[in-house]
LUMLOFI-29032 format. One line per 8 residues: number of its first residue (from 0); their letters; for each residue x, y, z of C-alpha. Coordinates in Angstrom, 1 decimal, padded with zeros to 4 digits. Layout:
BEGIN
NUM> a> X:Y:Z | ...
% end
This chain:
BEGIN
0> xxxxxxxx> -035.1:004.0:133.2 | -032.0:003.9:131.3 | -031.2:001.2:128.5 | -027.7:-000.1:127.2 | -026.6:-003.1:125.9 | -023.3:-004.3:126.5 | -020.9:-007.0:125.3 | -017.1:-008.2:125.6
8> xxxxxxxx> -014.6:-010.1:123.7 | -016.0:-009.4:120.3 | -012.2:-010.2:118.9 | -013.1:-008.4:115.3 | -010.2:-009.2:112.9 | -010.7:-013.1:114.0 | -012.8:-016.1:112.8 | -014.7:-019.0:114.8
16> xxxxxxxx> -013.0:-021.7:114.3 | -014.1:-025.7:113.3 | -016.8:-024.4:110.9 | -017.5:-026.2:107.3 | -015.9:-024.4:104.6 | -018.4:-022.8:103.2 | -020.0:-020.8:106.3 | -016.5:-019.6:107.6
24> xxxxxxxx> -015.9:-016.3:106.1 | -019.5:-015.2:107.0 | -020.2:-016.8:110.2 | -017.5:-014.5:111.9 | -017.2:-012.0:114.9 | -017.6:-009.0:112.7 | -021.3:-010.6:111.5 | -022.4:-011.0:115.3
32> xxxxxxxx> -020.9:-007.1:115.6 | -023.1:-005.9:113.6 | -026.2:-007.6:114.5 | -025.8:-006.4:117.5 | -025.7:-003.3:116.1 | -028.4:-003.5:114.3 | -029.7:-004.1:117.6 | -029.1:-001.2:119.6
40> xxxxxxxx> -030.0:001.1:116.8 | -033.6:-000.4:116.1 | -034.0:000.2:119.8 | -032.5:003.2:120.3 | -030.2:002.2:123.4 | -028.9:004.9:125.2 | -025.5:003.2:124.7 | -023.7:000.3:123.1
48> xxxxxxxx> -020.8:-000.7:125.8 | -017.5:-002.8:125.1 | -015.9:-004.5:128.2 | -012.5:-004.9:126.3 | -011.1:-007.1:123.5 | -013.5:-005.3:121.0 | -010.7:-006.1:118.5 | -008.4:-009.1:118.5
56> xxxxxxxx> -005.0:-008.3:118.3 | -003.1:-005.3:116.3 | -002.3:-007.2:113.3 | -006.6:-007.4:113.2 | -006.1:-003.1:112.3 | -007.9:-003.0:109.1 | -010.1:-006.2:109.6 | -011.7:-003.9:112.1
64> xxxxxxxx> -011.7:-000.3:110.9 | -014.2:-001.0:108.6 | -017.0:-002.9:110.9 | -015.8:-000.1:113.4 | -016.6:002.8:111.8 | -019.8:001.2:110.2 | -020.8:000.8:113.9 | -019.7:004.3:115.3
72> xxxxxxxx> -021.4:005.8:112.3 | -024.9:004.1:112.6 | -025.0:004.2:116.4 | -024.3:007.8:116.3 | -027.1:008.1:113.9 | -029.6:006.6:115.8 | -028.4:009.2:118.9 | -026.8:005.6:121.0
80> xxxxxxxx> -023.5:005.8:122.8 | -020.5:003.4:121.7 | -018.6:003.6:124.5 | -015.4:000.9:124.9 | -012.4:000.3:127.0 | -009.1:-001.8:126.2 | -008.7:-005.8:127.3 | -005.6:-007.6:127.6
88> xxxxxxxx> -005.9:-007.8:123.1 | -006.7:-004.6:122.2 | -004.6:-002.3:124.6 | -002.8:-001.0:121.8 | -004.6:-000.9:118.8 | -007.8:000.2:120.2 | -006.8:003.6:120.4 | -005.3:003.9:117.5
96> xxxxxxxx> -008.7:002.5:115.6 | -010.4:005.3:118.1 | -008.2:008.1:116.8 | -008.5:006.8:112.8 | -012.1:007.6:113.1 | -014.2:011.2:112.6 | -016.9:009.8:114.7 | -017.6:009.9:118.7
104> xxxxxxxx> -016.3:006.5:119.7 | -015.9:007.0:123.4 | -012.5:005.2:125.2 | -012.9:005.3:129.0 | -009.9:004.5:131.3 | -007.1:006.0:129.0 | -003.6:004.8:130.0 | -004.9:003.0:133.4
112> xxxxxxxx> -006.3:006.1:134.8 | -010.6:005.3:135.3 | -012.8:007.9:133.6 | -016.4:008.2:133.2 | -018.9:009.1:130.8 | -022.5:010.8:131.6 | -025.5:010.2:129.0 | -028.7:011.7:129.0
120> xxxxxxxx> -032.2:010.0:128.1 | -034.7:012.0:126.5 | -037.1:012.1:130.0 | -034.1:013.2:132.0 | -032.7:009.7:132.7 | -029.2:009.8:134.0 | -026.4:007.1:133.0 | -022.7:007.8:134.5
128> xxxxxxxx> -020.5:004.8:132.8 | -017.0:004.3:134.8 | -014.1:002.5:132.6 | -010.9:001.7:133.0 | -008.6:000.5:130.0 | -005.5:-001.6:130.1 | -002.0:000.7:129.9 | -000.2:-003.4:128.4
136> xxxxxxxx> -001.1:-006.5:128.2 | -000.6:-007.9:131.3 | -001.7:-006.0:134.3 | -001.2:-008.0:137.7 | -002.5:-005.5:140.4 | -006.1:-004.5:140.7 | -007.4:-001.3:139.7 | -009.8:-001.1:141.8
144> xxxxxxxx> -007.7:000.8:144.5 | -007.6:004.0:142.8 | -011.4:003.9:141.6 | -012.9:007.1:141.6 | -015.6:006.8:145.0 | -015.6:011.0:144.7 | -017.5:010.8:141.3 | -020.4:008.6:141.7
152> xxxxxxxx> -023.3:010.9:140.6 | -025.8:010.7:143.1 | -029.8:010.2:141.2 | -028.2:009.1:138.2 | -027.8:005.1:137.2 | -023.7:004.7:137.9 | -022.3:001.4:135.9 | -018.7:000.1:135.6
160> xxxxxxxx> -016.6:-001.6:133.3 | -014.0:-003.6:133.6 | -012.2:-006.0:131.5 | -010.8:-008.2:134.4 | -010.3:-012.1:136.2 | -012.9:-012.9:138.8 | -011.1:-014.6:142.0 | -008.1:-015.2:140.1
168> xxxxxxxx> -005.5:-013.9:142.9 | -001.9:-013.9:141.2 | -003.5:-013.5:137.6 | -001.8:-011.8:134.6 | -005.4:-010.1:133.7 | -006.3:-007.7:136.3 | -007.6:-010.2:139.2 | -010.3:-008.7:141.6
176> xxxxxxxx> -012.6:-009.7:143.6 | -016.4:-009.9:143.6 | -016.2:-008.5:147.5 | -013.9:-005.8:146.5 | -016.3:-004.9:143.5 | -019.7:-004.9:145.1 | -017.9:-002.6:148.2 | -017.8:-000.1:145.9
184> xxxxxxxx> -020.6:002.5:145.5 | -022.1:001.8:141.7 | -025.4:-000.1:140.9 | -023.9:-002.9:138.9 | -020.4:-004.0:137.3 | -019.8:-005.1:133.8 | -016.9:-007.4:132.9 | -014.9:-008.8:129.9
192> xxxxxxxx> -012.4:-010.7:129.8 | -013.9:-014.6:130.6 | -015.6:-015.5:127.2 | -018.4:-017.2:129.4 | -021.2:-015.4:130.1 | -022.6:-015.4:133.4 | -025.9:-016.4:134.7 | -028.7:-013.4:134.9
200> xxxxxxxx> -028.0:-011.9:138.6 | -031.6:-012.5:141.0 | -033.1:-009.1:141.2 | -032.2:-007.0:144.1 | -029.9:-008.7:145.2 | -027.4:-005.4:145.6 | -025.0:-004.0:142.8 | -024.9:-006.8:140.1
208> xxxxxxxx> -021.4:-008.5:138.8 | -022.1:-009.5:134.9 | -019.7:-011.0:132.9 | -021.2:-010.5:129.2 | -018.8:-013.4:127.9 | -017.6:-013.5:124.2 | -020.2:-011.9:121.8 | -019.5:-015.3:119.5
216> xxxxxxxx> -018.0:-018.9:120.5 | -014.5:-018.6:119.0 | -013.1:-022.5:119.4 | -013.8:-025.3:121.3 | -012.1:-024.1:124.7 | -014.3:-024.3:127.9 | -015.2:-021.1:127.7 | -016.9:-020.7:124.4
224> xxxxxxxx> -019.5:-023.1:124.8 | -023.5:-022.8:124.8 | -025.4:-019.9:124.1 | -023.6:-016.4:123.2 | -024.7:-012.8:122.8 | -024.7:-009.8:124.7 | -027.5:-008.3:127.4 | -030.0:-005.6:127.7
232> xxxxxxxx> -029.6:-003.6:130.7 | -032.4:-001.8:132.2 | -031.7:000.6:135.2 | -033.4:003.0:137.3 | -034.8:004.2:140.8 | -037.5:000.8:140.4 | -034.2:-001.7:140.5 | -032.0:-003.4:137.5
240> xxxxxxxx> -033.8:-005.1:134.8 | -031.5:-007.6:132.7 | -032.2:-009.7:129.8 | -029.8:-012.2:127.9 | -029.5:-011.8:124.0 | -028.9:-014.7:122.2 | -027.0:-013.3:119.0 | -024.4:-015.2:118.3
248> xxxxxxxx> -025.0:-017.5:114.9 | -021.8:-020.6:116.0 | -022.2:-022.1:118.6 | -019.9:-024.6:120.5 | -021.1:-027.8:122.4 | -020.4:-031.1:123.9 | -022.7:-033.6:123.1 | -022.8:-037.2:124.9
256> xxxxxxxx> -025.0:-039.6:123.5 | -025.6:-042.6:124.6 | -025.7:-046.4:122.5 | -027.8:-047.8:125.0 | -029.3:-051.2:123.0 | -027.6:-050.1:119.5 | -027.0:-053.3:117.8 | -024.9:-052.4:114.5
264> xxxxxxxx> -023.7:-049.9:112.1 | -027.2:-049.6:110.0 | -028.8:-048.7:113.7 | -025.8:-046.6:115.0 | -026.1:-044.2:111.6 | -029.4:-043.3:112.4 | -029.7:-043.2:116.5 | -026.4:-040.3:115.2
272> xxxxxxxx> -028.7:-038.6:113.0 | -031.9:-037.9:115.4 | -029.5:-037.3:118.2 | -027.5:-034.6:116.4 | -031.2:-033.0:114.8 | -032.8:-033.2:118.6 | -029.4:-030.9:119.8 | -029.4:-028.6:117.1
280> xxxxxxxx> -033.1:-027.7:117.4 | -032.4:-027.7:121.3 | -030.0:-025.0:120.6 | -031.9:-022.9:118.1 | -035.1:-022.8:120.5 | -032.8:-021.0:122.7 | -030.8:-019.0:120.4 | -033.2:-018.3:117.2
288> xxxxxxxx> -030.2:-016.5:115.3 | -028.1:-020.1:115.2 | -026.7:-021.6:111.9 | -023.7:-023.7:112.6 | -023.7:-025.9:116.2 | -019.8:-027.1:116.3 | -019.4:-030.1:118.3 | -017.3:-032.5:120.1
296> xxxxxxxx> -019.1:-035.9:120.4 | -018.1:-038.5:123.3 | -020.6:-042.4:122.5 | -021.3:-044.3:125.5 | -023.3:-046.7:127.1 | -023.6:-050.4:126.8 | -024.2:-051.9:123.0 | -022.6:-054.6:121.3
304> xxxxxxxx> -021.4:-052.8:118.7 | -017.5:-052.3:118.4 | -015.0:-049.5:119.3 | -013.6:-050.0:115.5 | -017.2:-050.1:114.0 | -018.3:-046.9:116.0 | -015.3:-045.1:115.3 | -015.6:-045.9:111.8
312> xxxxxxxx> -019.0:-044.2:111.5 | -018.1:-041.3:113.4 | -015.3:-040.7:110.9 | -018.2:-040.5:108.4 | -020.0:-038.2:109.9 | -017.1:-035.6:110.6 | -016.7:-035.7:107.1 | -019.9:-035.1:106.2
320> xxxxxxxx> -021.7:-033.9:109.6 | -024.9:-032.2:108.2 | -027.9:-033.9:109.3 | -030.9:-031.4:107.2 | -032.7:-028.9:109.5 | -032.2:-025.5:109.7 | -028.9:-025.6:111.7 | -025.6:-027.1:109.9
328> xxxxxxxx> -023.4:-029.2:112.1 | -019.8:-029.3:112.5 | -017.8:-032.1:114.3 | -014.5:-031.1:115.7 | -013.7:-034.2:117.6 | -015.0:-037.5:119.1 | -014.5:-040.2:121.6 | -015.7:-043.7:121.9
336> xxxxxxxx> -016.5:-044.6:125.7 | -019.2:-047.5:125.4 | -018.5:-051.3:126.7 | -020.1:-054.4:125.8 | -023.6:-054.7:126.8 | -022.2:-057.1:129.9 | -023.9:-058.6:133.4 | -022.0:-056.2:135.7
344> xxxxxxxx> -023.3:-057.5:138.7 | -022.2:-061.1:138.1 | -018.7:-060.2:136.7 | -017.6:-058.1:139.5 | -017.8:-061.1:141.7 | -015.3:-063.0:139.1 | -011.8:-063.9:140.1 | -010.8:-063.5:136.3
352> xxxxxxxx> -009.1:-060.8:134.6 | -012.3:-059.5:133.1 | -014.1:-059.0:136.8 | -010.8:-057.5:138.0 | -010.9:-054.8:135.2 | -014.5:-054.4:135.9 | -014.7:-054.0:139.4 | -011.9:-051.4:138.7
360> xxxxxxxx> -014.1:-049.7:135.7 | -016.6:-049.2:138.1 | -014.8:-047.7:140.9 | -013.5:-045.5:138.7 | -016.5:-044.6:136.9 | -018.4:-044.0:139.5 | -018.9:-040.2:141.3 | -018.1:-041.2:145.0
368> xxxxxxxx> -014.5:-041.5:146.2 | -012.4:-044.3:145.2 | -011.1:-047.5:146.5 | -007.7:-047.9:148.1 | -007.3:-050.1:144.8 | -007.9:-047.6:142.0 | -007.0:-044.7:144.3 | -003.2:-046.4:144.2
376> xxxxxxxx> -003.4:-047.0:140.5 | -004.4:-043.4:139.8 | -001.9:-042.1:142.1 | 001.0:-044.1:139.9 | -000.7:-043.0:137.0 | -000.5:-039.1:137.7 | 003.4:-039.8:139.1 | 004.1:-041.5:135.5
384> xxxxxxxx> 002.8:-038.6:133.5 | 004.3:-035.8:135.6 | 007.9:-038.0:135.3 | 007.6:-038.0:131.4 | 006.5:-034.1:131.1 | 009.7:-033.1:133.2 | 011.4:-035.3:130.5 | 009.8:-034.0:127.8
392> xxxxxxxx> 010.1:-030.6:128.6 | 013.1:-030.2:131.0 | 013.5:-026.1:131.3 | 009.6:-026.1:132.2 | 008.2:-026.0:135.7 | 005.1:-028.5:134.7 | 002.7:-029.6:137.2 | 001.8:-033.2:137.2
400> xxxxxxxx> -001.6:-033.8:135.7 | -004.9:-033.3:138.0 | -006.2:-036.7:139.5 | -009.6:-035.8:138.1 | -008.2:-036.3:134.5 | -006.1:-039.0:135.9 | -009.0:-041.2:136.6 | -010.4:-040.3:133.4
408> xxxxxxxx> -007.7:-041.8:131.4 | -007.6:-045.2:133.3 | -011.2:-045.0:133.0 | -010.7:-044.9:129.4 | -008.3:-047.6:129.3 | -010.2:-049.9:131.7 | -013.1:-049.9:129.3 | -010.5:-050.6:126.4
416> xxxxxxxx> -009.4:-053.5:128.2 | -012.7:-054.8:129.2 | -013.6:-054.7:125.0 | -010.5:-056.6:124.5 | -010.9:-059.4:127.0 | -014.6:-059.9:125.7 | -013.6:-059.9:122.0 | -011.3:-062.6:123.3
424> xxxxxx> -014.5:-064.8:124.2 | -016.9:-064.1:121.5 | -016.7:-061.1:118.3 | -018.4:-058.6:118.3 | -020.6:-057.1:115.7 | -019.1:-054.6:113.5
% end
């Protein structure tokens, strides 16, 4: 069997971002670099592989030479490949770091042009590693065309990377397709390039399409959240053996939590507390490494407490968000989405402005498709936004916004004016 490890999107030269002051400059990319390091050397992989964007941009030069060349020097040390090619960040400078270095750091795919790499295991194992590197930043054709079918090593384990945009036909970041990858005669493809990881592929189920996702969340985007790392690939004549790697010590959630029965501020504080200490020890039972869960909060439920009050105490806690534990909490952002604790069924048979917004609230709120009603006011919604972006930006081609987020937002406003038309009635408590 042959053993590598591989990650993608390292970024060295940048920091995650949303994390308290004091745990930024050492909660970085470079830190998860060389734990994963570490890694590869107390096992004694055959090879440490890069899928592209190892370093974040040029300007990142000497913020990565150093963890670079630390890297190079202790891998080759320990007798384990580093082998990388160049994403859509590094294209340029990644050579350049290559070339500043005395020790084997192995670039496959120079210029656009695939290459391949053949590694030996100590019981006679064979590894052939195909790459191909990015000749600019953007590359809109697939590479896949002029991949090498000639050089497959027959007996030996044959693996691929690529740093490239699954299904994304018209893409900036060399799109492919899964079809047109698994057509290809290699036991497995690894990909950069989306910072999510993917899910573990089912054993035997043909030549495996891994993306190893960003070695560390970096922001809040979509792609950075839940656990982050690399994997542990084991291959031979037996089948493909792979194992995720939590190593990442940030880590970037949503959390909802719900105010079902909270009554007021005192109650609120604490139902926060054990809510963030049950996530963050969630999180570290899957990823032992963690130390800083960043989050974006969103409250709902039914509770009489007030959108002011909540608000209020979720202002507290971004300001001082850690909660004791062995995980430190950050809070990036939050959203109040709760409504008075109200008879539902009664008021959406009520001919009053309060059982007109809440028989809208709950067509909109709900998951199946909506009313001619709501379906009309989304509709105008989505035409009023797209109208004022072609205002606002008048030499742009925008798109109007996606009903999905459209329904969202009158969600949100719906529940706003439900809270306003009660407070009308009777106060609530703050």
């Amino acid at each position: 069997m042959v053993r590598i490890l591989a990650c993608a999107d390292v970024h060295l030269g940048r920091r995650s971002a949303g994390l308290p002051a004091d745990l930024a400059a050492s909660l970085t990319p470079a830190a998860a670099w060389e734990r994963l390091v570490q890694r590869a050397v107390r096992e004694r992989a055959m090879a440490l592989v890069v899928c592209g964007d190892l370093v974040d941009e040029s300007n990142a030069y000497f913020e990565a030479l150093a963890p670079l060349e630390r890297a190079a020097q202790a891998l080759a040390a320990a007798g384990t490949a580093l082998v990388v090619i160049a994403g859509n960040h590094d294209w340029e400078v990644l050579e350049r770091l290559a070339a500043s270095s005395s020790l084997p750091i192995h670039v496959l795919g120079r210029g656009g042009r695939w290459s391949h790499l053949d590694l030996a295991g100590p019981a006679g194992e064979r590894l052939r590693l195909f790459g191909w590197s990015y000749p600019e930043r953007a590359v809109t054709a697939s590479p896949l065309a002029a991949f090498p079918v000639e050089d497959v090593l027959p007996g030996a384990v044959n693996l691929a990377l690529l740093h490239a945009d699954l299904e994304a036909r018209g893409g900036r970041y060399c799109p492919v397709s899964r079809a047109a990858l698994t057509a290809l005669p290699v036991d497995g493809w690894l990909l950069g390039h989306r910072h999510l990881p993917s899910a573990a592929p089912a054993p035997g189920a043909g030549p495996f399409v891994l993306y190893a996702g960003s070695l560390q969340g970096l922001d809040t985007g979509p792609g950075e959240r839940g656990s982050h790392g690399a994997w542990s690939i084991e291959a031979g004549p037996g089948g493909t053996r792979v194992d995720w790697l939590p190593l990442a010590a940030v880590q970037y959630d949503d959390l909802a939590i719900s105010l079902d029965g909270v009554a007021d501020s005192g109650a609120l504080q604490s139902h926060l507390a054990e809510a963030l200490r049950r996530h963050l020890a969630a999180a570290r039972a899957v990823s032992p490494g963690l130390s800083c869960a960043v989050l974006r909060l969103c409250l709902r439920g039914r509770t009489a407490l007030s959108r002011a009050a909540t608000a209020a105490q979720l202002a507290a806690l971004q300001e001082s968000p850690d909660v004791g534990g062995a995980v430190r909490c950050g809070v990036t952002s939050w959203s109040v989405r709760t409504l008075p604790p109200l008879d539902m069924a009664l008021l959406r048979r009520s001919q009053t402005p309060l059982g007109a917004a809440c028989r809208l609230w709950e067509d909109l709120a709900g998951e199946g498709p909506l009313g001619a009603s709501a379906q009309r006011a989304v509709e105008a919604l989505q035409e009023r936004l797209g109208a004022y972006a072609a205002r606002a930006c008048p030499g742009l081609e925008a798109s109007p916004p996606a009903l999905a987020l459209c329904r969202d937002l009158l969600s949100e406003q719906t529940e706003r004016l439900i809270e306003a038309l009660v407070a009308q009635k009777e106060p609530r408590h703050g």
